[in-house]
N, C-alpha and C positions, 0 to 999 in steps of 0.2 A: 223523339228518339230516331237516328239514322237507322237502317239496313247495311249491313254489309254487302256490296254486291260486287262478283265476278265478271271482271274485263281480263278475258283473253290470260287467266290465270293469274291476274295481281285483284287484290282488294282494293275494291273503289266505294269512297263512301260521300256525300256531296257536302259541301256548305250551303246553309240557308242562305239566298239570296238577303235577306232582310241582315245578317250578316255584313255580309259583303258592302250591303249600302252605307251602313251603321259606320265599317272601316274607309269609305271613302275610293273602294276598289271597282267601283260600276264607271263604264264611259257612256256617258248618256244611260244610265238608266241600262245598259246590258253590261252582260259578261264581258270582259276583254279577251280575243281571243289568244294571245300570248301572253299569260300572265304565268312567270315562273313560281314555282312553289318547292319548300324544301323543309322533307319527311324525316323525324329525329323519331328513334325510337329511344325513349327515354328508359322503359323498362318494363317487364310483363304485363301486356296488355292495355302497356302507356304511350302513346306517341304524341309529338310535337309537331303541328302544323304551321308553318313561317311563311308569306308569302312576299316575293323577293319588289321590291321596293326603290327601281332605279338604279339598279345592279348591286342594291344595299340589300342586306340580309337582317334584318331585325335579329339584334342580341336577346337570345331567350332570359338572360337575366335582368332585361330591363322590363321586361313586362309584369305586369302589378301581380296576375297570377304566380307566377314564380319567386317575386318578391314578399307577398303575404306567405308561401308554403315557407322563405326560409326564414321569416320572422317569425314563423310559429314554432319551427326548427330551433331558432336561436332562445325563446322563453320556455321551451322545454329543457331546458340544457342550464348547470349553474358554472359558475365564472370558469371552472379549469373544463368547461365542454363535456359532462359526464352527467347523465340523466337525472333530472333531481327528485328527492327524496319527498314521500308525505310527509314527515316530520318538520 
């Protein structure tokens, strides 16, 4: 589990290296010292971290995380979209 911690009054909170590897974002084995990143606050106490990709920005609905929430979305739901029923 991260810490939240205080730079200069924004909330800074780190990615695990072993991350970062895992995504293919280390040059040689370090951090890259420009590497853009782009903060979605998706909703109370939810945010989206995207890191930019050769001026590409990864589409948040392509990633599996947000593909499995609306496929859980969508078999929660019967054909006209309205919650379904124990029965």
């Amino acid at each position: 589990m991260q810490t939240l911690q205080n730079k200069s009054g924004s909330g800074v909170v780190t990615l695990p290296k072993s991350f970062l590897q895992r995504d293919d974002v280390l040059d040689d084995g370090e951090i890259p010292n420009e590497q853009n990143l782009l903060v979605d606050r998706l909703g109370r106490r939810v945010y989206l971290v995207r890191l930019v990709d050769g001026g590409t920005i990864p589409e948040a609905e392509e990633s599996e995380a947000v593909q499995r929430i609306v496929a859980r979305k969508l078999m929660d739901q019967d054909a006209l979209g309205q919650p379904r029923t124990a029965d």
